[in-house]
Each structure stands twice: as C-alpha cells, then as structure tokens.
N, C-alpha and C positions, 0 to 999 in steps of 0.2 A: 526412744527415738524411732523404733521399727514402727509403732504404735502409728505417730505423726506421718510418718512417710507414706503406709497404706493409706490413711485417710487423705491424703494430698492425691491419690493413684498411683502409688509406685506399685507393681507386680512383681515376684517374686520367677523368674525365667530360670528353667531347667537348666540342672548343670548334670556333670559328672556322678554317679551313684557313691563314690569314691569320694567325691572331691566335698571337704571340710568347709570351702568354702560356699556363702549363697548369695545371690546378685540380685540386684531389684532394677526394674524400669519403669522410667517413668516419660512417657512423651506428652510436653508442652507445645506451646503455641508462644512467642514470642513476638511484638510486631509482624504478625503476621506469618513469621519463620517458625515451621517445626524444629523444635528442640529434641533431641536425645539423651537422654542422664541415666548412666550406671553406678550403681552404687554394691561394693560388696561387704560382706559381713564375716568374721574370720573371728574367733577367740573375742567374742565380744566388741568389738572393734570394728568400727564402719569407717570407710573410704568411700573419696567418689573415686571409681575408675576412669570416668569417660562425663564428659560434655562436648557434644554437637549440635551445632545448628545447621541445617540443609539450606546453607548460603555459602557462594564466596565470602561472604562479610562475616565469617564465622568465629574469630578471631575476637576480632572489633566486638560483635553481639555478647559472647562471651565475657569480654571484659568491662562493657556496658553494665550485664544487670548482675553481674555478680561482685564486679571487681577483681583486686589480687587474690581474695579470700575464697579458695575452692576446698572448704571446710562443708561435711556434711551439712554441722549445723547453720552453716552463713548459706548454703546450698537451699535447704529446705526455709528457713527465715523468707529468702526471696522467693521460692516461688508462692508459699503463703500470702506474700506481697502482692506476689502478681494475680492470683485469685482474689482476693479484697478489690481490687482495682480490675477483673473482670467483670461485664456487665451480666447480669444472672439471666439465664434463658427464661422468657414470657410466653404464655402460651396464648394465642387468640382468644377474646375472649368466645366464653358460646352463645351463639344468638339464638333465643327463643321463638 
C-alpha cells in the first residue's frame, strides 16, 4: 500500500524523532478545490487521519468522491480514479 500511495504523490512529513508513528501527504485538486489527505502508519497499519478540502462545501465534497468509505484503500482507489479521468499535461508543440 505505501508502495501505491508515493506513486499517487503522498510524502512522507516529519514527525517526532520518538514518535512510532509516520504520516504521509498528499495534496489534490478536486473540481477545482484543493484537497488535503493524511494518512498515518503505526504497527503496519494505515489510517487516514484527516481529509480537507479548502471550501466551505467541504463536507458535501468529501462525501461526494469518496462517500461513507474513509478507508485507506477506498481513499487511494478514488484518487487513482481521479488521476485516470485528469487530462495529462501537453507540452506545445516545437516549431521548426
């Protein structure tokens, strides 16, 4: 699963020198709304911590593309989805 997550862009943000546990982030784009997603790792075991989107409608957007299901794996599923269905950056062509 760690594997999946870095290739989607989640980063791995400093924690505690102490602390057991490790957190990853990962900022989307949603209709147009920045998304926020933490995700921690503990005894094998991944959690999301946190989902935001930098909207009042953050709620609503939340349960839009993810639904009731805030399971890493239903987490990562959709945002896979939503990269499939983003349009891939083109670069001009070069003119000779």
């Amino acid at each position: 699963m760690l594997k999946e997550m870095l290739e989607l862009g989640f980063f791995e943000i400093k924690t505690g020198e102490d602390s057991k546990v490790r957190t990853f982030r990962l900022y989307e784009k949603y209709k147009e709304v920045q998304l926020r997603i933490l995700v921690s790792l503990q005894n094998d075991v991944f959690e999301v911590e946190h989902i935001f989107f930098y909207s009042p409608n953050s709620d609503k957007l939340k349960l839009e593309l993810f639904g009731n299901d805030i399971t890493v794996a239903n987490v990562i599923s959709k945002i896979k989805d939503l990269h499939k269905l983003s349009k891939p950056f083109n670069k001009n062509p070069e003119t000779g």
